[in-house]
C-alpha positions in Angstrom: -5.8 -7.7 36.3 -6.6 -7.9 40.0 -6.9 -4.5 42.1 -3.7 -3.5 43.9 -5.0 -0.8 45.2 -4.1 -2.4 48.6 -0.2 -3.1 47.2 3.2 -1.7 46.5 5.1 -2.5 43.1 9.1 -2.5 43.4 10.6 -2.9 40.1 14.0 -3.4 40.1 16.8 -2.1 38.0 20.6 -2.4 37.5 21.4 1.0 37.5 24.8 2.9 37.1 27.4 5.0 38.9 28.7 6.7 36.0 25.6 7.9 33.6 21.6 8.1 34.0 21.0 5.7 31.1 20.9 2.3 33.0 18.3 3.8 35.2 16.4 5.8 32.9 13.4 3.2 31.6 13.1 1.9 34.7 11.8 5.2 36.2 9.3 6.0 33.0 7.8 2.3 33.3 7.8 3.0 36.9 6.2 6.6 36.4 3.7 5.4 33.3 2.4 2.2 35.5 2.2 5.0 38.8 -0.3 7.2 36.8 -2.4 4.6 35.8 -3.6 4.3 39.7 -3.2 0.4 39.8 -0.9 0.1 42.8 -0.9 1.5 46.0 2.4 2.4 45.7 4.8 2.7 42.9 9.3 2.7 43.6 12.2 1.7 42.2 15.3 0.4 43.6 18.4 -0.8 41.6 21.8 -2.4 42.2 24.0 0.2 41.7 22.3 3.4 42.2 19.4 5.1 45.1 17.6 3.5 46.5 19.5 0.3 47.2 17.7 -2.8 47.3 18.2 -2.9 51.6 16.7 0.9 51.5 13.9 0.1 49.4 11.2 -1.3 52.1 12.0 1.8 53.7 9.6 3.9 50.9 6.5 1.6 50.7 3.9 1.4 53.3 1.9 -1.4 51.8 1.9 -4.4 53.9 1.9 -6.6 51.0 5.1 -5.8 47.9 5.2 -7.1 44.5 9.1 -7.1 43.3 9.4 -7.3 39.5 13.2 -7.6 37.8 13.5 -5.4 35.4 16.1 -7.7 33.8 16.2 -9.8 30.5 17.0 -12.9 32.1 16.5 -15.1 35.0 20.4 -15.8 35.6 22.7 -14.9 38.2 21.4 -10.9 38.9 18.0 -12.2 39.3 18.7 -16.2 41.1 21.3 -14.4 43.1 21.9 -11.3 43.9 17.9 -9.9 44.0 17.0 -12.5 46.6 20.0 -11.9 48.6 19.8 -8.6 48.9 16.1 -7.7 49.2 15.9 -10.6 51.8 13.6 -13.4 49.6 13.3 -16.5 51.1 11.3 -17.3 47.8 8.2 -16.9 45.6 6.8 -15.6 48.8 8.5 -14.0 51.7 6.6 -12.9 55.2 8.8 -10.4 56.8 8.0 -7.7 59.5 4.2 -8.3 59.5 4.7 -7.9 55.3 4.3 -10.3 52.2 6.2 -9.8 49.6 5.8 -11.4 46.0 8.9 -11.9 44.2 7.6 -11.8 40.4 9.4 -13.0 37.5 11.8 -10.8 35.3 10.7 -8.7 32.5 12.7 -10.6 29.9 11.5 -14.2 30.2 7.8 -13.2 29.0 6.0 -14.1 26.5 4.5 -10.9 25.3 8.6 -9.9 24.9 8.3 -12.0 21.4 5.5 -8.9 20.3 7.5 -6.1 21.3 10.7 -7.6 19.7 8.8 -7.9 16.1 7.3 -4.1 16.5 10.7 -2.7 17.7 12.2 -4.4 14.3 9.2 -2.7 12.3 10.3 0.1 13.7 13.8 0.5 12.8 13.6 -0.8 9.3 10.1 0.5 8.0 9.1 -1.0 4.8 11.5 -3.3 4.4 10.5 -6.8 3.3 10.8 -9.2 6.2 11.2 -11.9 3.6 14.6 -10.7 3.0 15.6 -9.4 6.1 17.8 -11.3 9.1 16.7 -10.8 12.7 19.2 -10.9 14.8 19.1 -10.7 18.6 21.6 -9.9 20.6 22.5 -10.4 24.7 25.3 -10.1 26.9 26.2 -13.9 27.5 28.1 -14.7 30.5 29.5 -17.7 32.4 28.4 -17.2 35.6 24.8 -18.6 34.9 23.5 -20.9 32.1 20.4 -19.3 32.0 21.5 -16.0 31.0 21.2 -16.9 27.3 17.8 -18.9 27.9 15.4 -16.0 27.3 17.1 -14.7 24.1 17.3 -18.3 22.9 13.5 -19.1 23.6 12.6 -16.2 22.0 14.5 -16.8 18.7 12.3 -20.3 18.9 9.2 -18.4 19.0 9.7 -16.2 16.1 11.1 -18.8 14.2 8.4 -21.4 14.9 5.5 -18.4 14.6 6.8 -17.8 11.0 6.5 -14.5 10.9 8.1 -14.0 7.7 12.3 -13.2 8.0 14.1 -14.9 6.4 16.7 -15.7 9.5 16.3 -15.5 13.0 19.4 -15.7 15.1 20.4 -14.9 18.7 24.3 -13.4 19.0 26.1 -12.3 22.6 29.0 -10.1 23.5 30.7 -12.5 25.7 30.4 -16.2 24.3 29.3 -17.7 21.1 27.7 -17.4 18.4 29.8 -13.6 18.7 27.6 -10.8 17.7 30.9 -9.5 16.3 30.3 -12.2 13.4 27.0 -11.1 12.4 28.1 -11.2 8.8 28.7 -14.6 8.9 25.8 -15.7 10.8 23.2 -14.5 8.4 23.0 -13.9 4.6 20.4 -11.8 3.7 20.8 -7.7 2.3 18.9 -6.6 4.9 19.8 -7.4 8.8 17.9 -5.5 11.9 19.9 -6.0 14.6 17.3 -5.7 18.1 19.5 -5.6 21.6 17.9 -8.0 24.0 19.1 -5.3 26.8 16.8 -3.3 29.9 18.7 0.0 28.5 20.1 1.6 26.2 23.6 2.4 28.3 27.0 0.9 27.8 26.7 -2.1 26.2 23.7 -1.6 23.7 24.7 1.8 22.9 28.8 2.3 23.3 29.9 -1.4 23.0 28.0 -3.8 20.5 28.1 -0.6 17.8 31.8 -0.9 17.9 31.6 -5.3 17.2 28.9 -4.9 14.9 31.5 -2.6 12.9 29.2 0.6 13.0 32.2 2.7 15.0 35.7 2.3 15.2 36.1 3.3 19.3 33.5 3.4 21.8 31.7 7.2 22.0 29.8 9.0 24.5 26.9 7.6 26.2 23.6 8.2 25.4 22.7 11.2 27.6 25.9 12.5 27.0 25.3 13.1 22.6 21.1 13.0 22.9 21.4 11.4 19.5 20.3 7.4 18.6 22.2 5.7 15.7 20.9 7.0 12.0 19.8 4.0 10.4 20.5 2.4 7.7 24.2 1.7 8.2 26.2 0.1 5.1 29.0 -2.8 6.1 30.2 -5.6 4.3 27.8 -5.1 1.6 24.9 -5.3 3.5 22.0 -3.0 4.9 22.2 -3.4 8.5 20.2 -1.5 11.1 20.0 -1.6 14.3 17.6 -0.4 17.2 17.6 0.3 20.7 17.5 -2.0 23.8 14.5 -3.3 23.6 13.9 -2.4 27.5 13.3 1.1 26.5 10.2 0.3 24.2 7.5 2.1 26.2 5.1 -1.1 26.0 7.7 -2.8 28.6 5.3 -1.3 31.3 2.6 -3.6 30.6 5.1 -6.8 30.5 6.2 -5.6 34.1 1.8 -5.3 34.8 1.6 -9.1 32.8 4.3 -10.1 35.4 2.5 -9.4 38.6 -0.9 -10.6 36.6 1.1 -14.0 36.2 2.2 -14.8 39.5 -1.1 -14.1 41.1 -2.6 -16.2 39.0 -0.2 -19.1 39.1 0.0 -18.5 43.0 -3.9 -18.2 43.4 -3.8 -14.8 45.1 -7.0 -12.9 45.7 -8.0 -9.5 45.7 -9.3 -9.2 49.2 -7.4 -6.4 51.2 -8.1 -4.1 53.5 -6.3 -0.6 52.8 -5.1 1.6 55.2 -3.8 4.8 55.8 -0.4 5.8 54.8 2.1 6.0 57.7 4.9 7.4 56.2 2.6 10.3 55.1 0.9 11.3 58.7 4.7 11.2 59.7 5.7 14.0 57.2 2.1 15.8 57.6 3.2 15.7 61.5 7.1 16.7 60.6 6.1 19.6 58.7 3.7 21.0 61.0 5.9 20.8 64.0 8.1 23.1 61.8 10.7 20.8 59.9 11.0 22.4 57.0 14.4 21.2 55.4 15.5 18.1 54.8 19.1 18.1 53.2 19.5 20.6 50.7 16.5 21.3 50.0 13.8 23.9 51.8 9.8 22.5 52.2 7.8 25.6 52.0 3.5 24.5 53.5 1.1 27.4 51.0 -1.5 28.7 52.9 -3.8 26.6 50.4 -2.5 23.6 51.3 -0.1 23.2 48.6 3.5 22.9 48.8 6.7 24.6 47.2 10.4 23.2 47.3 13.9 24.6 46.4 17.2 24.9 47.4 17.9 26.1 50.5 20.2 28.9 49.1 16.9 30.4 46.9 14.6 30.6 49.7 13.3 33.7 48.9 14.6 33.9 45.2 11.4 34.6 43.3 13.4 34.5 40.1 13.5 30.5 39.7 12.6 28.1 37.1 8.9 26.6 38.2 8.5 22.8 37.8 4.6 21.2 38.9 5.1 17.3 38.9 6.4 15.4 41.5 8.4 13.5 38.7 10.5 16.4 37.4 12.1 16.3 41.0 14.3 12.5 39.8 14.9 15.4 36.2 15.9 18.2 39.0 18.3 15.9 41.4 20.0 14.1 38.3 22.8 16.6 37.5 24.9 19.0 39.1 25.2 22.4 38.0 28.1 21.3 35.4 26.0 18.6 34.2 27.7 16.0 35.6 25.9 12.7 36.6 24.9 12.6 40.2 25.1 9.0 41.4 24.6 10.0 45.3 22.0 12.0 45.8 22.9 13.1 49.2 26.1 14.7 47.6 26.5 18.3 48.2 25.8 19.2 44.7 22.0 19.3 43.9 21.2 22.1 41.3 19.7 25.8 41.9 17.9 28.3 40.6 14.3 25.8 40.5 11.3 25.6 42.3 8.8 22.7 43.0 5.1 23.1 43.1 3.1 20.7 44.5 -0.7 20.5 45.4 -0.9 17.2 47.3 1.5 15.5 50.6 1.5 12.3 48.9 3.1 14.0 45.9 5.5 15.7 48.0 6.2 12.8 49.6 7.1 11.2 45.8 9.4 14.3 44.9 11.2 13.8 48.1 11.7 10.5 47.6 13.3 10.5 44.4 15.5 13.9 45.7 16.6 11.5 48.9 15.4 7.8 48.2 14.3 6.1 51.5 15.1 8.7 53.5 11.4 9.6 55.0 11.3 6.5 55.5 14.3 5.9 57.6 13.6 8.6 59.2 10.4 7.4 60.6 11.6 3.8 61.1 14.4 6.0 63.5 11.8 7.7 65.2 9.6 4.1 65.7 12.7 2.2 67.1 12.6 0.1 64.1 15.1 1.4 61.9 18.3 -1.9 61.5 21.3 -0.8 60.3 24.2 -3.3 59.1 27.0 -3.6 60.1 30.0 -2.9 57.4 31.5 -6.2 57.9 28.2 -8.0 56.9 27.8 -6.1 53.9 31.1 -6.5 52.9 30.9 -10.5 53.4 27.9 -11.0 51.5 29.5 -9.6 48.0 30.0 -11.9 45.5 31.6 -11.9 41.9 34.2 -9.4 41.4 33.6 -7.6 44.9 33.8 -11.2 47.1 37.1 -10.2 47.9 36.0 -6.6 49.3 36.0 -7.8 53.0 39.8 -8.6 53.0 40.8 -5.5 53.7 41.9 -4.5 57.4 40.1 -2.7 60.3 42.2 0.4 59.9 41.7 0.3 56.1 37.8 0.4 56.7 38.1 3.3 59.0 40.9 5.0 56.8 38.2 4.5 53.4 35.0 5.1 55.1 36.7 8.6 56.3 37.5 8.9 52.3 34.6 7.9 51.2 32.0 9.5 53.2 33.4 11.7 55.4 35.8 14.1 52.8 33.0 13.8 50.1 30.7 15.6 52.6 27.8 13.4 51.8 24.8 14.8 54.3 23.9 11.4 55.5 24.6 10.3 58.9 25.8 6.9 59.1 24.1 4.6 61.5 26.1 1.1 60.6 29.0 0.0 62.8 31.8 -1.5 60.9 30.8 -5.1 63.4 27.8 -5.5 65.6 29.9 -5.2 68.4 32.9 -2.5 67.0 31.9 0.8 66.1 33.7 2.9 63.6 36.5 4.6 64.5 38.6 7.7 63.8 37.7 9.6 60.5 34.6 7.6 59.7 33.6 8.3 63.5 32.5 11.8 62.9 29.8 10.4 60.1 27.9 8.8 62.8 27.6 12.0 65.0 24.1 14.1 64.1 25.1 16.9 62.2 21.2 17.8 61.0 19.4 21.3 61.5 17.0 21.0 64.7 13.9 22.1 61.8 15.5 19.3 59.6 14.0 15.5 58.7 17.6 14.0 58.9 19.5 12.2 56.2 20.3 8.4 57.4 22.6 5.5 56.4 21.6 2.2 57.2 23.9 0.6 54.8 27.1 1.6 53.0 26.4 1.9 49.3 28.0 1.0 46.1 30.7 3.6 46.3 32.1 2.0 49.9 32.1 -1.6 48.2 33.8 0.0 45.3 36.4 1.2 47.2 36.6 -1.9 49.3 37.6 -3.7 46.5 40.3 -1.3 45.4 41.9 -1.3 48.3 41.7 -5.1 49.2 43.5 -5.6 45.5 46.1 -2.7 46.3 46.9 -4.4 48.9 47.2 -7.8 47.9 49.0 -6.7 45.0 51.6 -4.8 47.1 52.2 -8.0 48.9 53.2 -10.0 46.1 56.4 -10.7 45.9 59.2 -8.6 43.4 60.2 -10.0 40.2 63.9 -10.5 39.9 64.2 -8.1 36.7 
């Protein structure tokens, strides 16, 4: 492919508030394609988890961005909500002195078809294909007819490539044909079920197992039991197994590289750059040597070789801690509390002790500290340069569709009351910088979240847009409310 060495990649991901499964391949495609040296710059951002996809720009330094969906299809998530939120007006966007290239998703590729027959391979070794159904399953949905296109073009491809089963079918969750009826869809002994799904989180692992007859209730996710489904299972007869999402097959990260190779070759772009230094980089090389040293909860420590150590701020001076060396074990280090409970907001109060950090390079300190606090060196900087937008609650709020498009209903006093709930009792270190309009600040609790509250040696903690929690809550209380205005039944 082309040299990007002048380039950022963003891949994007769904993500999840309540486990680290949604997320998880996303980061080890982004991690596997990073080492590789291709790209400038290698992030992810995701829909429901840090870094949103408004904070994202805030980590790259590349003047030109290559966004790939890390999605199966090209229906409403990536149509919709990806260009509305990262600000697309396209294939091609110039923003801010920037070009960004908005790629096609993962899941419409061709090379999707090889990875589908090795994954099926996989799972049922040695069993004849001539008397084996293939059965691929999505999620279906009605809010866009092309949700079902990828799975349905790739059940065409195997079929018409006659690669030797003797079925090929495609099944969904939500609309027919119902993978809950997999028995009657096919008729051979054998039947590998493949999930057409990024990850293996709550529908490919909790929720099709329970259709497909292999559980009785929905179990614990993923992270939570550390075990995959023993294969083969025996229902109705038959030999069924079944595999994971097929998003998590390791190869993905090259589908993702085929993605960006596409579009620059269907868009004729060159390889011609120039490559400059990174700015975000001089700015923490400048930080740390005027003596910030802290940023949230977590203490920067500059070796007299060059290299740098991090750990909590409570084991400064704790020699007895558990020593980590990649920039990459810092997304391991940040992703549960000391209980072991998920941590969907980073800038919670709650990040882990009793570690420590080593690393020999700024630019990989600058990559653990991004995936401790996503976009926040970034802000930062932008703050400092006078470039930093924030946005307003109202506007966030307005711009939700689907289940959330009713978020914004909710009163002035409600928003002050919930952002005071939200941000301000949960302690979360980040300063908010959004007003609730362009013109009306926030007011009462959520007032004190906009005040600095940030050690004079610390690189602050911002918020430039209210995250996935706030909209959550939104939501609730906009239906509480409308609920509590309905009028009494009689009985």
């Amino acid at each position: 492919m082309n040299s990007h060495q002048h380039a950022a990649l963003i891949i994007v991901g769904h993500g999840s508030t309540v486990n680290p499964d949604s997320s998880a391949p996303t980061h080890l495609h982004a991690d596997a394609i990073r080492q590789r040296g291709l790209f400038r710059e290698v992030v992810c951002c995701f829909w429901k988890e840090e870094p949103n996809m408004r904070e994202v720009y805030e980590m790259v330094d590349s003047d030109v961005i290559y966004i790939v969906p890390n999605f199966i299809s090209e229906g409403y998530f990536c149509q919709q909500v990806l260009p509305r939120e990262l600000r697309l007006d396209g294939p091609v966007t110039h923003r801010d002195g920037k070009t960004i290239y908005y790629c096609d998703p993962v899941g419409i590729h061709p090379n999707m078809t090889r990875l589908i027959l090795q994954r099926a391979d996989e799972v049922a070794p040695g069993v004849p294909r001539e008397r084996t159904s293939l059965v691929i399953v999505g999620h279906g949905t009605s809010l866009n007819e092309n949700s079902t296109k990828a799975i349905q073009d790739q059940v065409a491809l195997i079929r018409g490539g006659h690669y030797g089963f003797a079925e090929v079918v495609d099944t969904y969750m939500e609309e027919a044909p119902f993978v809950a009826d997999w028995a009657k869809l096919t008729n051979s002994p054998d039947v590998v079920i493949v999930p057409f799904f990024i990850a293996d989180g709550l529908h490919s692992f909790q929720d099709i197992p329970v259709l497909l007859g292999m559980r009785e209730e929905i179990g614990a996710a993923l992270s939570e039991s550390g075990v995959f489904h023993h294969n083969p299972h025996q229902l109705q007869g038959r030999l069924l197994y079944y595999s994971g999402a097929i998003g998590t097959e390791p190869h993905m990260a090259d589908v993702i590289l085929d993605q960006v190779n596409d579009f620059d070759a269907k868009h004729k772009i060159g390889s011609q750059f120039a490559v400059r230094g990174s700015l975000l980089s001089e700015a923490l090389a400048a930080w740390l040597a005027s003596g910030r040293d802290s940023i949230g909860e977590i203490a920067i420590t500059t070796n007299g070789d060059g290299t740098f150590s991090l750990c909590h701020i409570a084991d400064r001076g704790n020699d007895g801690l558990q020593v980590h060396h990649a920039a990459h074990d810092a997304l391991f280090i940040a992703r549960n509390d000391a209980s072991g409970a998920f941590r969907p907001l980073h800038s919670a109060p709650t990040l882990n002790r009793g570690w420590r950090l080593d690393l020999a390079t700024l630019d990989e300190l600058r990559l653990a500290l991004d995936f401790f606090y996503p976009a926040a060196l970034g802000m930062a900087h932008a703050l400092e340069q006078e470039k930093l937008a924030a946005v307003p609650l109202r506007d966030l709020l307005g711009r939700q569709t689907g289940m959330y498009r009713f978020a914004n209903n909710i009163t002035d006093e409600q928003a002050h009351a919930m952002i005071g709930k939200c941000c301000a009792n949960t302690k979360c270190l980040r300063r908010i910088l959004w007003p609730l309009t362009a013109s009306q600040p926030m007011a009462n609790e959520a007032a004190s979240k906009t005040q600095p509250t940030h050690a004079p040696n610390a690189i602050p903690l911002l918020c430039i847009e209210a995250c996935t929690h706030v909209v959550s809550a939104a939501r609730k209380v906009a239906r509480e409310s409308f609920e509590a205005a309905q009028p009494k039944s009689a009985d």
